[in-house]
C-alpha positions as a Markdown table, in Angstrom:
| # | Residue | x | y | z |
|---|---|---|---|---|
| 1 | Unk | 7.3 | 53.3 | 78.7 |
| 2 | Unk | 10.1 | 55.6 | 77.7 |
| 3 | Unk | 9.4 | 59.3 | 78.6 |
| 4 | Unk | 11.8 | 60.4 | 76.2 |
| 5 | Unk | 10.6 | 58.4 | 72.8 |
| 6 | Unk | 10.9 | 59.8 | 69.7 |
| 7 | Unk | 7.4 | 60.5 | 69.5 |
| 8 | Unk | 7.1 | 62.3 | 72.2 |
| 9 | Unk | 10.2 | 64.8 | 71.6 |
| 10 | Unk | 8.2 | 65.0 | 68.4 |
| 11 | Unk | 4.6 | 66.6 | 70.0 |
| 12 | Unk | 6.7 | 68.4 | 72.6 |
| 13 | Unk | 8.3 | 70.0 | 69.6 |
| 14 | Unk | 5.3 | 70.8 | 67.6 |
| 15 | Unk | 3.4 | 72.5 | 70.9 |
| 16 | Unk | 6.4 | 74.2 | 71.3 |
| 17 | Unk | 6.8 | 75.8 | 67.3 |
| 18 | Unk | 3.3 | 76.6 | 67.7 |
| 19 | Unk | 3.2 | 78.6 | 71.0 |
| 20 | Unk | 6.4 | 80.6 | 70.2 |
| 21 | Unk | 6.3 | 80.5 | 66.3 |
| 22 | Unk | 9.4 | 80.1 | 64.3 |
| 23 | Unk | 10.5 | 83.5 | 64.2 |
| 24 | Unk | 10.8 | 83.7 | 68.3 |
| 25 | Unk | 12.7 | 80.3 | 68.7 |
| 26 | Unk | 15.0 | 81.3 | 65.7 |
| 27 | Unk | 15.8 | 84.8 | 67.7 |
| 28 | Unk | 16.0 | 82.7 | 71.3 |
| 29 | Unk | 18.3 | 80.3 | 69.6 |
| 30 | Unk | 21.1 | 83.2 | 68.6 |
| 31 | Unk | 20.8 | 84.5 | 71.0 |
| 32 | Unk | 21.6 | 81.5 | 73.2 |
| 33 | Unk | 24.3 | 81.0 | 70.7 |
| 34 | Unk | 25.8 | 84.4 | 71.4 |
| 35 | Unk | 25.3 | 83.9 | 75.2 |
| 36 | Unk | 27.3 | 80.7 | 74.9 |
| 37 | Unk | 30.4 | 82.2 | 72.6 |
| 38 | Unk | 30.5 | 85.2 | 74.8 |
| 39 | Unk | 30.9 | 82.7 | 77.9 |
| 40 | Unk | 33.4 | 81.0 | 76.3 |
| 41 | Unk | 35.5 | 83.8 | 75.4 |
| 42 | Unk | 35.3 | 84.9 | 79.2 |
| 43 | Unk | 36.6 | 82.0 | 80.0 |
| 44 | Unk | 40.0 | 81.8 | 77.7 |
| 45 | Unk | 39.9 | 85.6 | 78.9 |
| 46 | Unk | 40.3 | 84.8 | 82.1 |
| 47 | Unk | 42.4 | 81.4 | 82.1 |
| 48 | Unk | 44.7 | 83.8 | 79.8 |
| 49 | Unk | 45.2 | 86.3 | 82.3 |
| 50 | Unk | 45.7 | 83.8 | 84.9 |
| 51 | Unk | 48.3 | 82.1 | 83.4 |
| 52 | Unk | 49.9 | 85.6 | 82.8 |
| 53 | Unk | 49.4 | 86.3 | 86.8 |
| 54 | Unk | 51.8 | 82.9 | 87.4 |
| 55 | Unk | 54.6 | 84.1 | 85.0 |
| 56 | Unk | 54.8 | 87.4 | 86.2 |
| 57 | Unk | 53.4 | 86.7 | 89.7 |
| 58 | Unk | 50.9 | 88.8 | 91.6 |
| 59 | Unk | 51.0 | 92.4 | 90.3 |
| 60 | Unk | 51.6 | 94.1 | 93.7 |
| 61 | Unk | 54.8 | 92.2 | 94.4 |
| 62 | Unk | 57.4 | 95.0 | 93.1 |
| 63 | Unk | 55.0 | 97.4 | 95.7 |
| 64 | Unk | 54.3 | 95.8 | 99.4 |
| 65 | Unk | 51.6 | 97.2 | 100.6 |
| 66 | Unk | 52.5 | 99.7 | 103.5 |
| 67 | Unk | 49.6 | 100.1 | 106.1 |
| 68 | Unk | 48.2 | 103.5 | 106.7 |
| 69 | Unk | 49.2 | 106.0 | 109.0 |
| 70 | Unk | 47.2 | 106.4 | 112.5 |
| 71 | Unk | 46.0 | 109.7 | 112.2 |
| 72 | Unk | 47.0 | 112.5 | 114.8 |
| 73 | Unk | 44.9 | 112.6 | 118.0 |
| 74 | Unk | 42.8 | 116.0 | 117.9 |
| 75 | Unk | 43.9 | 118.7 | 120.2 |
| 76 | Unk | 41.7 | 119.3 | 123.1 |
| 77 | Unk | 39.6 | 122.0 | 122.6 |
| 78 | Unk | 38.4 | 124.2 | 125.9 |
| 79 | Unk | 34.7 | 124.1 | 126.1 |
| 80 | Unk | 33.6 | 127.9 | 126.3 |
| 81 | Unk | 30.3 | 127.0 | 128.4 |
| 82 | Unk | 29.7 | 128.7 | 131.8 |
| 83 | Unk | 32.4 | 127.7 | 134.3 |
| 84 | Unk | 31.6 | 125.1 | 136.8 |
| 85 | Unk | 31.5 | 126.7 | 140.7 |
């Protein structure tokens, strides 16, 4: 017994047209169809842009990064409570 017969993908297909109707599955299916082409065009986006990164090499190699400055230690300030006797 094949799960997957012909029949089968037949009934699965029919339940399936009637509980969402035509008009939902032809929506779901652009849309998954818009989902996919936007993917794609991320993808050559990014492969682009990463070959672009090897040519040129990374982009903060003309600038090294210098780390930050320690900032100045606070002067001491005099604590104008009562004096200690």
């Amino acid at each position: 017994m094949d799960l997957f017969a012909p029949k089968h993908l037949l009934i699965i297909l029919v339940v399936v047209l009637l509980v969402f109707g035509t008009k939902k599955l032809r929506t779901l299916g652009s849309d998954l169809g818009s989902a996919v082409r936007g993917f794609k065009k991320a993808m050559n986006d990014g492969e682009g842009e990463e070959q672009a990164k090897q040519v040129t090499g990374p982009a903060d190699a003309e600038f090294p990064e210098v780390a930050p400055k320690a900032p100045a230690a606070a002067p001491a300030t005099e604590s104008k409570s009562a004096p200690h006797a």
